[in-house]
C-alpha positions in Angstrom: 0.0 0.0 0.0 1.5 3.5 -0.9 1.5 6.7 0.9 -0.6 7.8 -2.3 -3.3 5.0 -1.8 -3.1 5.8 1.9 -4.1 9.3 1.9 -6.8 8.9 -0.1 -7.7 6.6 1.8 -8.0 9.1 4.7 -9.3 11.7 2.9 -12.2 10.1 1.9 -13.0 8.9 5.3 -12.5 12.3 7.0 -14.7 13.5 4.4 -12.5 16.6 2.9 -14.5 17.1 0.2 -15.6 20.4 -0.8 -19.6 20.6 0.4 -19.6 17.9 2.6 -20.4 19.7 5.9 -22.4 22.3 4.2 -26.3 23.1 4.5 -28.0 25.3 2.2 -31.4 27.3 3.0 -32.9 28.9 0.1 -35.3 32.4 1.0 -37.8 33.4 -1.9 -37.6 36.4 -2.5 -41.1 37.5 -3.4 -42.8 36.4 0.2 -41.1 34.9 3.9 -40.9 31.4 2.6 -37.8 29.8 3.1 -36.3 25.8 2.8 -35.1 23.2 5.8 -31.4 23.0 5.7 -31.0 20.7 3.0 -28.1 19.9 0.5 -27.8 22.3 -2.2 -29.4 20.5 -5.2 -32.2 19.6 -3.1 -32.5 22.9 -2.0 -33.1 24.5 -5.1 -35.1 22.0 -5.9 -37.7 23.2 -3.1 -37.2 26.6 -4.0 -38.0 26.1 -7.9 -41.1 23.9 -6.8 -42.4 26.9 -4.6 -41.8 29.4 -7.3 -43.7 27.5 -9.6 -46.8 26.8 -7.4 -46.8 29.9 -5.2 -45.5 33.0 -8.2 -45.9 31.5 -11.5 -44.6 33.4 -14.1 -41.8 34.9 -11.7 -38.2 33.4 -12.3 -37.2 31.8 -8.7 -34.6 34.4 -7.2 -34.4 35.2 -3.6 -31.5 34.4 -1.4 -29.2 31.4 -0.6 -28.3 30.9 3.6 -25.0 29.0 3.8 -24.1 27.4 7.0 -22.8 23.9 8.4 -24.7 21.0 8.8 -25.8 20.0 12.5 -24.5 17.0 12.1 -21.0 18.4 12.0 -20.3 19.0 15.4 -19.2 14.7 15.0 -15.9 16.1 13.3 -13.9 13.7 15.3 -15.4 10.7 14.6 -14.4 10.4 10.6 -10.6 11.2 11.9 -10.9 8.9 14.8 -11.7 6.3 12.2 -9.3 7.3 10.0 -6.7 7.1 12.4 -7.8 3.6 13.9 -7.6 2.3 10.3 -4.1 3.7 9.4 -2.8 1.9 12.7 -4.2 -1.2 12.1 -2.7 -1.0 8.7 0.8 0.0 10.5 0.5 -3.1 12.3 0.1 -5.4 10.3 2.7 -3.9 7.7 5.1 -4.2 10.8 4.0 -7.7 12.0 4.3 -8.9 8.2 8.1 -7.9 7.8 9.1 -9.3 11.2 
């Protein structure tokens, strides 16, 4: 196993990809209605869907709300992992070659 492999590896299990952690909530801007915290896709998704059932004929505009997701306060656990994993795979590198 390389360092390469390895560290991708780890990257994918800490999750360092761009938009992972992050929650969108889409505002209309024609009246106070607003989306859950929701991935972005899905988001606009809610907000085109209202546009077109509550101001038909209006192209959805409005305002985007970035923030983190709630579930991200478990930041630890994906490196924790990642770290278990990588000794594991230490040791047994180590007990192999003895």
């Amino acid at each position: 196993m390389t360092n390469a492999t390895i560290a991708a590896f780890v990257q994918a299990l800490c999750g360092e990809k761009r938009g992972v952690d992050v929650a969108y909530r889409y505002w209309c801007g024609e009246c106070s209605s607003r989306t859950a915290w929701l991935g972005e896709s899905e988001g606009e998704r809610q907000q085109v869907e209202h546009y077109a059932k509550r101001h038909p004929g209006i192209p959805p505009g409005g305002q985007v709300e970035v923030g983190r997701r709630l579930d991200a306060g478990r930041g630890w656990l994906a490196p924790a992992a990642a770290a278990l994993v990588l000794l594991i795979v230490v040791v047994a590198v180590v007990t192999r070659y003895r």
